[in-house]
C-alpha positions in Angstrom: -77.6 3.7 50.2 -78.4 3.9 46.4 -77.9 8.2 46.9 -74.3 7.2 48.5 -73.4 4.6 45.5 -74.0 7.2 42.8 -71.9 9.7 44.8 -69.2 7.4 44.1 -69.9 6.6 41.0 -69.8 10.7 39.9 -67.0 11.2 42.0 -65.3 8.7 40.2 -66.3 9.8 36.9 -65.4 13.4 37.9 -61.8 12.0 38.7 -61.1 10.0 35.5 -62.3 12.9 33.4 -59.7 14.6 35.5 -57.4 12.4 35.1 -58.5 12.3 30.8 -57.7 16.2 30.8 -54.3 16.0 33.0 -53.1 13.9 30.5 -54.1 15.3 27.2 -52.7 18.9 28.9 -49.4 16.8 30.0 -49.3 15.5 26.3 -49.7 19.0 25.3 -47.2 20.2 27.7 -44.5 17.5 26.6 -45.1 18.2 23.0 -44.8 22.0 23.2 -41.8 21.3 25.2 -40.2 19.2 22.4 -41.3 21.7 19.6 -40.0 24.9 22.1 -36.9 22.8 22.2 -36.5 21.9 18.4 -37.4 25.4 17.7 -34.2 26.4 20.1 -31.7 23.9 18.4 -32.9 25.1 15.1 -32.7 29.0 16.1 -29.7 28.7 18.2 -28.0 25.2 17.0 -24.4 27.3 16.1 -24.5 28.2 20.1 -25.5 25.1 21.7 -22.7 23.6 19.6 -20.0 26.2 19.9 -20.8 26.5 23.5 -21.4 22.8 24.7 -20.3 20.4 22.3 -16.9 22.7 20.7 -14.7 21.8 23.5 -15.3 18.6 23.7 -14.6 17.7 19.6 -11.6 20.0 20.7 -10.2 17.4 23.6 -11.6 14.1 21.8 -9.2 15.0 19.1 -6.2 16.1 21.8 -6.4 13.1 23.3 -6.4 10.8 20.4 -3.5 12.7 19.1 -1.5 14.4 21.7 1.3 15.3 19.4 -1.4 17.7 17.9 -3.3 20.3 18.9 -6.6 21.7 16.8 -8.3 24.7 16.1 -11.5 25.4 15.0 -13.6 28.1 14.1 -17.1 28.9 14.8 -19.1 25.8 14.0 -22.4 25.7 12.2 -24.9 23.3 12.2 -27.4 22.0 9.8 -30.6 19.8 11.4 -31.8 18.8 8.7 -28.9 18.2 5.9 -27.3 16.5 9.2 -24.3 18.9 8.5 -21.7 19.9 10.4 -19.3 22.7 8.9 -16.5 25.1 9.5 -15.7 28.0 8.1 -11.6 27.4 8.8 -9.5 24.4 10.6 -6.2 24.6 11.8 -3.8 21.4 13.3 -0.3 21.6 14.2 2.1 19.8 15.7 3.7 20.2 18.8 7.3 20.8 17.5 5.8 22.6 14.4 7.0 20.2 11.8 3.4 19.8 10.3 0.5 22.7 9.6 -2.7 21.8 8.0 -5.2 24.7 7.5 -8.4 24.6 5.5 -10.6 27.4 4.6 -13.9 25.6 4.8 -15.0 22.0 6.0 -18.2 20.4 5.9 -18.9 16.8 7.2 -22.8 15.2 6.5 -23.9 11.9 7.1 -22.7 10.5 10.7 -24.5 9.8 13.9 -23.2 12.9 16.1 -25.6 12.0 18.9 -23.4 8.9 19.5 -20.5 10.8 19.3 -21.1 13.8 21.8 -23.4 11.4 24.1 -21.5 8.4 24.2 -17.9 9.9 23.1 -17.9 6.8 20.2 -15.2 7.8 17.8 -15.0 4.5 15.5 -15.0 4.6 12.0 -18.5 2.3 11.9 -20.1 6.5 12.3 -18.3 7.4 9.0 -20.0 4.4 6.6 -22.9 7.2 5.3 -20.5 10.3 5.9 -19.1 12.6 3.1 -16.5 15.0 3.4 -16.5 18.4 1.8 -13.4 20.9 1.9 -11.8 23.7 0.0 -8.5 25.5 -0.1 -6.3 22.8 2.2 -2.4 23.5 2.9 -0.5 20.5 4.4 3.1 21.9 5.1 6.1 19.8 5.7 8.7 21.8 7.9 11.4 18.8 7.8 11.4 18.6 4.3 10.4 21.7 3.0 7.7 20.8 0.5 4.1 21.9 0.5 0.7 20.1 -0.5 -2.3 21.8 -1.5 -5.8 21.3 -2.4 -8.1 23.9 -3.9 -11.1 22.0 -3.6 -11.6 17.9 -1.9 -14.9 15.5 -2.1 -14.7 12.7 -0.3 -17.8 10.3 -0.4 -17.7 6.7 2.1 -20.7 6.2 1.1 -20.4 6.4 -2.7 -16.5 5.4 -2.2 -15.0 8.0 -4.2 -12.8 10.7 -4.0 -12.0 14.1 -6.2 -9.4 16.8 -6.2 -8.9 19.8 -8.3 -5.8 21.5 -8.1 -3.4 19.8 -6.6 0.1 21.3 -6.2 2.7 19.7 -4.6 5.9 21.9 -4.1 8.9 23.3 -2.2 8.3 26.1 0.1 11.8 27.3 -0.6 13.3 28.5 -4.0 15.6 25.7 -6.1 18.7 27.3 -4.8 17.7 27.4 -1.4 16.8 23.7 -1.6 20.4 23.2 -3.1 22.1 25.3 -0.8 21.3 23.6 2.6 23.3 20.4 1.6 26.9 19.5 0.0 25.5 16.7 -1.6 23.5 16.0 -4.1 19.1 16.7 -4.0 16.7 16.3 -5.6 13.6 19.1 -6.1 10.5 17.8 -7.4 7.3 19.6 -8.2 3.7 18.1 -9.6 0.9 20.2 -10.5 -2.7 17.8 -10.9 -6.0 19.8 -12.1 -8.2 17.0 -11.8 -8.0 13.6 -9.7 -10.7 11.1 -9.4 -10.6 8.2 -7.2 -13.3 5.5 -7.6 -13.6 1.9 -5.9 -12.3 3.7 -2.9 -12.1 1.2 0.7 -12.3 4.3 2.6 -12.7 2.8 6.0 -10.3 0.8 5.7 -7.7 3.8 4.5 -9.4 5.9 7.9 -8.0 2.6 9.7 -4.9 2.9 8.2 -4.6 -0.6 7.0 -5.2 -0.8 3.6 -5.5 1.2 0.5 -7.4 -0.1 -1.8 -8.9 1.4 -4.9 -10.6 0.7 -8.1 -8.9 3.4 -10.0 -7.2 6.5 -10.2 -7.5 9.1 -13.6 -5.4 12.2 -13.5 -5.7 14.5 -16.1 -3.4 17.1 -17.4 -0.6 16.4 -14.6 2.6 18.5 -14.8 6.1 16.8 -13.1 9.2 18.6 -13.2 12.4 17.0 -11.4 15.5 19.1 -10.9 18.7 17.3 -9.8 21.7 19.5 -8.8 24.7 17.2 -10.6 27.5 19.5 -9.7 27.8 18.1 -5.9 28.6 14.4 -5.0 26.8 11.7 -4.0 26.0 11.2 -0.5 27.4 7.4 0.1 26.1 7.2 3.5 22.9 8.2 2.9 20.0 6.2 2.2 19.5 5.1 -1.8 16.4 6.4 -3.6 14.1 3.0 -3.6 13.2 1.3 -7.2 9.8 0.2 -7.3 10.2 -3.2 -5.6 11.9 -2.2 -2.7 9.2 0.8 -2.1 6.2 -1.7 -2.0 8.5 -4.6 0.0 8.9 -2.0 2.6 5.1 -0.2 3.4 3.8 -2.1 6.4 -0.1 -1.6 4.4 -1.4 -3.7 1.8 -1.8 -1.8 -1.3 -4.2 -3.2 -4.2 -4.8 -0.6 -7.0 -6.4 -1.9 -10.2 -5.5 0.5 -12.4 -3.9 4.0 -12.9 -4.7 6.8 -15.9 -2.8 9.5 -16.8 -4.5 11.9 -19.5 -2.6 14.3 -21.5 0.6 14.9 -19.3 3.7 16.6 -19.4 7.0 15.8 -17.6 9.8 17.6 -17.4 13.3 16.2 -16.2 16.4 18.1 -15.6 19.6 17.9 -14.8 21.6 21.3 -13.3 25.3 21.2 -14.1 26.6 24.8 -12.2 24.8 27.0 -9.5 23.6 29.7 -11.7 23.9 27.1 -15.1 21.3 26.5 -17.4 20.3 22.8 -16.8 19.9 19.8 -19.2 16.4 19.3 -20.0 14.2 16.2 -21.4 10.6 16.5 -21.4 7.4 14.5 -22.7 4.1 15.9 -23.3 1.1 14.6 -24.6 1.5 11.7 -22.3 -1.4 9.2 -22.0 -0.5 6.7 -19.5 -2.4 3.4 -17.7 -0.7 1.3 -15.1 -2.3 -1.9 -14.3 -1.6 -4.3 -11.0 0.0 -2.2 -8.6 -0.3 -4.6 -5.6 2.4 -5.2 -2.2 0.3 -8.2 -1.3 2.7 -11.8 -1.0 -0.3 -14.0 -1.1 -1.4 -12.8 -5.3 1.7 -11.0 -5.8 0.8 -9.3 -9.1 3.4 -7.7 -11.8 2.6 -3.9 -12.9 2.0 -3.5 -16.4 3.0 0.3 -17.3 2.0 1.2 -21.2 2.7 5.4 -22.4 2.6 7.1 -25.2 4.3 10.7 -25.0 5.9 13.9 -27.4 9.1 13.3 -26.9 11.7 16.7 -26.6 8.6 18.2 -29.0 9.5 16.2 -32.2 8.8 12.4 -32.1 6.3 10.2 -31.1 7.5 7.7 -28.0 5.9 4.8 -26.7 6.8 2.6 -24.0 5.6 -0.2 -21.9 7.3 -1.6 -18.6 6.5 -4.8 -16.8 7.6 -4.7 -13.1 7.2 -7.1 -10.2 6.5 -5.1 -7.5 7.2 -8.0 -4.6 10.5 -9.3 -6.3 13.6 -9.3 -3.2 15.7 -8.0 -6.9 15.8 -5.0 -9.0 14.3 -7.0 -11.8 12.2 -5.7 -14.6 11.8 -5.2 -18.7 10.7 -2.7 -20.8 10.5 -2.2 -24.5 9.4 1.1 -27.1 9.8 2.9 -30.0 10.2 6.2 -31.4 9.0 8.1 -34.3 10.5 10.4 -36.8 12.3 12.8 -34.9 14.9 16.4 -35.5 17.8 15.1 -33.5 18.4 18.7 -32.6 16.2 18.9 -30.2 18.0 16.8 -28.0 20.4 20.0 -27.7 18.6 21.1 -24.6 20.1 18.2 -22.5 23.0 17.3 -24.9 24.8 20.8 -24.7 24.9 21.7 -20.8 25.0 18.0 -20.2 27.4 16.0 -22.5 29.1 19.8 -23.7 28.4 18.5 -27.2 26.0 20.4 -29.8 24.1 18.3 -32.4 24.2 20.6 -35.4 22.1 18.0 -37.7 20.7 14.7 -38.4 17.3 13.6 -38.2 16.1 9.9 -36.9 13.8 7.9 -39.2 12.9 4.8 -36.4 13.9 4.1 -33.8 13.4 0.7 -31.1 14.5 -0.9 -28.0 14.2 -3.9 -25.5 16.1 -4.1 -22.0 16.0 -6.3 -19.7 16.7 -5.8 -15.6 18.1 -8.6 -13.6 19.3 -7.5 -10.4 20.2 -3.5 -11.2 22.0 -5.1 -14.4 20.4 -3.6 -17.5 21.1 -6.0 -21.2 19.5 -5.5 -24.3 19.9 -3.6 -27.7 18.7 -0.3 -29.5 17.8 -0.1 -33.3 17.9 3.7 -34.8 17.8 4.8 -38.1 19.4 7.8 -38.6 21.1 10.1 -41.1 23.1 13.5 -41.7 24.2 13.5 -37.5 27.2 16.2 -36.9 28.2 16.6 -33.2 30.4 19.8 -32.8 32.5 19.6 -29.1 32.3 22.6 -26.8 34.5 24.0 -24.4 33.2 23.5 -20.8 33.8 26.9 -19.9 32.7 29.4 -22.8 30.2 26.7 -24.3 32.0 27.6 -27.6 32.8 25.6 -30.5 35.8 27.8 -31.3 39.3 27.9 -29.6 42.4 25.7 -29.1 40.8 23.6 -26.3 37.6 23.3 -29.0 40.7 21.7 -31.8 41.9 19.8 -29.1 38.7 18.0 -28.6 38.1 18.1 -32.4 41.8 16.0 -33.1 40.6 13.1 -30.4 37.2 13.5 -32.5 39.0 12.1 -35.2 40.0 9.7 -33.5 36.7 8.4 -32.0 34.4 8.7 -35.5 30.9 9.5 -34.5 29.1 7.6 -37.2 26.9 10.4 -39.0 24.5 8.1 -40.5 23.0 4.3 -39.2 20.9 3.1 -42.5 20.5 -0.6 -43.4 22.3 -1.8 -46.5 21.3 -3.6 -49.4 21.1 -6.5 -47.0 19.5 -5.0 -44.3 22.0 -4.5 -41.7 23.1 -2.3 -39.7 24.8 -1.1 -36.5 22.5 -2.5 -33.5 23.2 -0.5 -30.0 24.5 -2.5 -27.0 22.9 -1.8 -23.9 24.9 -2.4 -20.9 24.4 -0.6 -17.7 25.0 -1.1 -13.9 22.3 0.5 -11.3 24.3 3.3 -9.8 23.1 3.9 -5.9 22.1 7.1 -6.6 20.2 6.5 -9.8 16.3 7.0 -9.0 14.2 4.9 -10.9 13.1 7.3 -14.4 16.7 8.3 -14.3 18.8 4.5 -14.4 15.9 4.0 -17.2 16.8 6.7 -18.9 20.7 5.8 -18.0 20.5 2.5 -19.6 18.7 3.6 -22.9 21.1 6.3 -23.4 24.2 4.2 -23.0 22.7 2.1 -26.3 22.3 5.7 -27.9 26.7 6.4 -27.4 27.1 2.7 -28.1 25.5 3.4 -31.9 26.3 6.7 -32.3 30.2 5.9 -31.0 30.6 8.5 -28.5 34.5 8.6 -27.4 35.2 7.4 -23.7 36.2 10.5 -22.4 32.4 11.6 -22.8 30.5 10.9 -19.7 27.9 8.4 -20.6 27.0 7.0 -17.2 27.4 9.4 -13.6 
């Protein structure tokens, strides 16, 4: 009996030592298993992805955007850095009115199990992400303009975004743009080398209903604005929006604390024949900060705009606007100054523009204050000046010789420009009235610059027959 009890008892011990060394081998097995198959993602992760998981980020995107379709090149994968790049994108519409290409993408940062296993596609995945990309072309068929990055950082995470050159552009030439309408356009063109974006809510921009920021610095941005004012006005089409009317009509609350523009230039210019050389006013030098920019109702806000600029190369301008962006009118002030200045240099708008040629004068000081109510502009313009001759030109030849020229010259006589606006022993002095009227097609820089430059004519005393507001 005692012989058949220890039988058992080694059988049994026999079987759980068994049982011990099944297990540890099992362990073994599952563990070389897991390490044979992290050693397969890691040496062939770029074909399990392009060949499992490529088609399916392929017809996720398709059928969240069926207007689209996608492209992607091969896609590599990073275990470690949890990154997912590409070495080119491509998305187009449908009816071809919008490519986007860029050269290389990388994404880091989001869950992609839940994505490929559980198909989750909410922007909760994105709250660690950051988003790397270079060389990006957004083209605009309907309207002919291009926008493109050279290089993009976009950080949830840190909630920041940065951009180095920007260009924003037609993809026609100006004449091109000119010729495809009998009306009037408008060609713009901005050039940014360097944008940083901090304070950034960028789930809630990937949602689409808010954009909210803590700031915004550009530095050396370029605009240039060509208008073609030798075609009419199209009255049935829809008036370029002032300020107010922009944020009153975006569905999206925008709430931007502040904007910086470092060392700027702007270029403005108005073109007067097809093959004619156009007006031009530019700044440079132009330090700029905006302050409340905000569309929200609840704490509507009033942006506070304050720039210093070179004006036309020669004399220091500043200005500073306040504007309710909410306001049902076109209401808003502004107020500046402006330096010692060669009137001269005004020639390159004055002479195609206003066929007039300043031959001299010079402006000591100069200051204004304007105030909007309703697209009516009121307000007055103090300039010292001496020594100003204005010579009239013939439209045609751009001469100051000729009988038209002595034509011009007798109804000069007439209408005495006043050469010189100095106070007297008492102090006074001719004081520029500032009256102007929004004109539908006026965009917003341009029934600014409208409403200074009918106080200019006012002190100067411009004869009637000259054009002083289109």
């Amino acid at each position: 009996m005692m012989k058949t009890k220890e039988k058992i008892s080694d059988s049994y011990e026999k079987h759980k030592t068994l049982l011990k060394r099944l297990s540890i081998y099992f362990g073994y097995g599952i563990g070389a298993a897991i390490l044979f198959s992290m050693l397969l993602i890691v040496l062939f992760q770029d074909f399990i992805i392009n060949y499992t998981f490529k088609e399916r980020i392929i017809k996720g995107f398709e059928e969240a955007n069926p207007e689209y379709s996608i492209w992607l090149s091969r896609i590599h994968f990073n275990v470690w850095e949890n990154r997912l790049s590409l070495d080119s994108l491509q998305i187009r519409a449908d009816d071809s009115s919008f490519t986007c290409r860029a050269d290389s993408l990388s994404v880091t940062g989001i869950t992609w199990l839940k994505i490929i296993l559980k198909r989750d596609y909410s922007t909760n995945l994105f709250q660690k992400s950051a988003l790397d990309a270079r060389k990006i072309t957004l083209n605009f068929q309907k309207s002919q303009y291009s926008l493109g990055l050279q290089k993009l950082h976009l950080s949830v995470v840190d909630s920041e975004l940065t951009a180095e050159l920007i260009n924003y552009s037609p993809l026609i030439n100006d004449e091109q743009i000119f010729a495809k309408s009998q009306f009037r356009q408008t060609r713009f063109r901005f050039d940014i080398p360097a944008l940083k974006i901090t304070g950034l809510d960028c789930l809630s921009l990937l949602k689409g209903k808010l954009y909210k920021a803590k700031s915004i610095n550009a530095s050396n941005m370029f605009a240039d604005i060509l208008v073609n004012m030798d075609k009419p006005y199209e009255k049935g089409s829809a008036n370029p929006q002032m300020p107010n009317e922009l944020f009153s009509s975006l569905k999206e609350e925008i709430k931007i604390d502040s904007i910086k523009i470092t060392n700027g230039r702007l270029k403005y210019c108005e073109k007067f024949a097809v093959k004619g050389t156009p007006g031009v006013i530019s700044f440079t030098k132009v330090n700029a900060s905006i302050g409340g920019i905000t569309n929200s109702i609840i704490k509507p806000d009033t942006a506070i705009i304050r720039a210093e600029g070179v004006f036309m190369n020669s004399g220091v301008m500043k200005v500073q606007m306040e504007i309710p962006l909410t306001s049902k009118v076109f209401s808003f002030r502004y107020s500046g100054s402006l330096g010692s200045m060669d009137v001269t240099k005004l020639n390159a708008f004055v002479e195609p523009a206003e066929h007039q040629r300043i031959k001299s004068g010079h402006i000591k000081s100069a200051s204004f204050m304007i105030n909007v109510n309703s697209g009516r502009a009121n307000g007055s313009l103090r300039v010292v000046y001496r020594d100003l001759t204005i010579a009239l030109l013939d439209k045609v030849t751009g001469s100051e010789k000729g009988i038209f020229n002595r034509i011009l010259s007798f109804f000069g006589k007439v209408f005495v420009i006043r050469g010189s606006n100095i106070p007297d022993e008492e102090g006074t002095m001719k004081l520029g009235e500032i009256k102007y009227t929004r004109n539908p097609e006026d965009y917003f820089l341009q029934y600014a610059w409208f409403a200074l430059r009918n106080g200019v004519a006012d002190v100067v005393g411009f004869p009637p027959t000259v054009p002083l507001e289109r």
